[in-house]
C-alpha positions as CSV (number, residue, x, y, z in Angstrom):
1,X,105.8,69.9,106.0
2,X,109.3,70.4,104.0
3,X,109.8,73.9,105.0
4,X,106.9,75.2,103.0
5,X,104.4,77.6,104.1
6,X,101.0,77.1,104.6
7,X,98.6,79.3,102.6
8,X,95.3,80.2,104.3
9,X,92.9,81.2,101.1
10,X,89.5,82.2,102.3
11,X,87.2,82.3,99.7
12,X,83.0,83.0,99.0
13,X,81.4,83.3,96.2
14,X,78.8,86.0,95.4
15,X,76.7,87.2,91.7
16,X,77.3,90.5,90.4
17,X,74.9,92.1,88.0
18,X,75.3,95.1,85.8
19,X,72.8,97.0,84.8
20,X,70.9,95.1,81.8
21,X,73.3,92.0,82.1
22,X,72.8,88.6,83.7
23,X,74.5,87.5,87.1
24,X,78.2,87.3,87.0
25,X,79.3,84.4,89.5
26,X,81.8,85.8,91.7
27,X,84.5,84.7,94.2
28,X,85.9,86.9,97.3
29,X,89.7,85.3,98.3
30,X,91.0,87.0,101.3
31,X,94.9,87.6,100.6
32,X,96.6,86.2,104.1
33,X,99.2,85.5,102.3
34,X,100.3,89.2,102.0
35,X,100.8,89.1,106.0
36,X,99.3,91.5,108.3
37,X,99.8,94.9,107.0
38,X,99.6,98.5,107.5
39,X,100.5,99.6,103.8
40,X,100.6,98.7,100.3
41,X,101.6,99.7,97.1
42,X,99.5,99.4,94.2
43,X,99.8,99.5,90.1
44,X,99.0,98.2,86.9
45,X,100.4,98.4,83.0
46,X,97.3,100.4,81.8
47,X,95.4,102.7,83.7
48,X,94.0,102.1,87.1
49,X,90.9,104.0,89.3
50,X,90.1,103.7,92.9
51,X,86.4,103.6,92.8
52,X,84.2,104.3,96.2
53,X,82.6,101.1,96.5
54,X,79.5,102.8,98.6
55,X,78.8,105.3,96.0
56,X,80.3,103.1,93.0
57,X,82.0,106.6,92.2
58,X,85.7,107.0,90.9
59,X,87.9,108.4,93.7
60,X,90.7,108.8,92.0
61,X,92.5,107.7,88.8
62,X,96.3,106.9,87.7
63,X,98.3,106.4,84.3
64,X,99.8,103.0,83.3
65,X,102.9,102.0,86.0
66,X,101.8,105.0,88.5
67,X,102.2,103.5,91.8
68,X,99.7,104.7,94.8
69,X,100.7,104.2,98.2
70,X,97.7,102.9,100.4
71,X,97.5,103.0,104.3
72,X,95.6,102.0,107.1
73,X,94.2,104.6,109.5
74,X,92.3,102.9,112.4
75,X,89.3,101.6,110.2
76,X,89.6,104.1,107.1
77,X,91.6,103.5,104.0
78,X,94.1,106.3,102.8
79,X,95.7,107.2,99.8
80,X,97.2,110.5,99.2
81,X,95.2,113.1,100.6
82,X,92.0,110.9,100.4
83,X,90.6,109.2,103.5
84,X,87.3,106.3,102.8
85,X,86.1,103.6,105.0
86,X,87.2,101.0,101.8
87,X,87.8,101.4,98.2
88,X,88.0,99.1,95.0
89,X,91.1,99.2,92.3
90,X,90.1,98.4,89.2
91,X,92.0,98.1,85.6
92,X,92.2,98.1,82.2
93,X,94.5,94.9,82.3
94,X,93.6,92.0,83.5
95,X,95.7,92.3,86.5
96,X,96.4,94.7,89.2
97,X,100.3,94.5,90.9
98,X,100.4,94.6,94.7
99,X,103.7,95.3,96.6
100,X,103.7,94.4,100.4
101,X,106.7,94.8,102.3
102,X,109.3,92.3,100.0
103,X,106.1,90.6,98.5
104,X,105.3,91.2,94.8
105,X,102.1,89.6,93.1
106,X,99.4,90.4,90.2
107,X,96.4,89.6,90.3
108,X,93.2,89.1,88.5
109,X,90.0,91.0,88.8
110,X,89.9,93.9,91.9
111,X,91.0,94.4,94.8
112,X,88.7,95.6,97.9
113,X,90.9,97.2,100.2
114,X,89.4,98.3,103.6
115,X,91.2,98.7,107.6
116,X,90.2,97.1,111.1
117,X,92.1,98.6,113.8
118,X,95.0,100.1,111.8
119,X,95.9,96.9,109.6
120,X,94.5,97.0,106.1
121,X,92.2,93.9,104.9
122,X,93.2,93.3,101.3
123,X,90.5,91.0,99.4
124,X,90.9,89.9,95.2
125,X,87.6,89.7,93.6
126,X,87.1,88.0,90.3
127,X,84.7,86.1,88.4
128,X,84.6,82.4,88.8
129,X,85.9,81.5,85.2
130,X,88.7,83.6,85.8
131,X,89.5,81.9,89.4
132,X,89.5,78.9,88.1
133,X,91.9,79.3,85.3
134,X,93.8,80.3,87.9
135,X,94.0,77.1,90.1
C-alpha cells in the first residue's frame, strides 16, 4: 500500500429497546485503531456520565470539557477512585472525545469501555442510521 495504514474495524450489530419504544438497530465497532492501550482520556462539550452497564446505574458524572482519566487494572476499569468490571460514557452531544496517547477522535453514540489482562477494550456503539452517516 502507499504508506497508509490499514484499519481493522470490527463491527456487529445488535437492537436496543427502551422501555415502551420499538427496537433500535444497533452497531458494536471495536476501535483498533486507537492501538493497544492501558489508559484513556475521555470528554465531551456538554455533560457526560459513566453509567454501570450491569446495573444501568450512573457511576459517576462530569460538566462540559471535564476530562476523566480511565485505566486498566487487570480485567476492571478505573477511573478516579472507582473500580468496575466495564462502564459506558454517554452524552448530551452527539459525540464523546477520546484521547489515546497522541491520538484524538470524537465519536458518535457511547463508548463501552472494559480491560482483559491490563489493556483496556474500547468499543463505539451507535445506532445504524447514525453509522452510516458516518461512512
Amino acid at each position: 500500500m502507499d504508506g497508509r495504514k490499514v484499519l481493522t474495524i470490527i463491527a456487529a450489530t445488535a437492537a436496543v429497546t427502551a422501555a415502551g419504544a420499538e427496537s433500535i438497530p444497533v452497531v458494536r465497532v471495536g476501535l483498533a485503531s486507537l492501538g493497544v492501550l492501558t489508559r484513556v482520556s475521555a470528554t465531551s462539550d456538554k455533560a457526560f456520565a459513566a453509567i454501570d452497564p450491569y446495573s444501568n446505574k450512573r457511576l459517576a458524572a462530569w460538566k462540559p470539557n471535564e476530562v476523566v482519566a480511565v485505566q486498566a487494572d487487570g480485567n476492571h476499569v478505573v477511573f478516579g477512585s472507582t473500580r468496575c468490571q466495564a462502564l459506558y460514557f454517554s452524552s448530551e452531544s452527539p459525540a464523546i472525545k477520546v484521547v489515546a496517547g497522541s491520538i484524538k477522535r470524537s465519536y458518535r453514540g457511547w463508548l463501552y469501555l472494559s480491560a482483559a489482562a491490563g489493556k483496556l477494550v474500547v468499543v463505539n456503539e451507535l445506532p445504524l442510521e447514525s453509522y452510516l452517516m458516518g461512512v
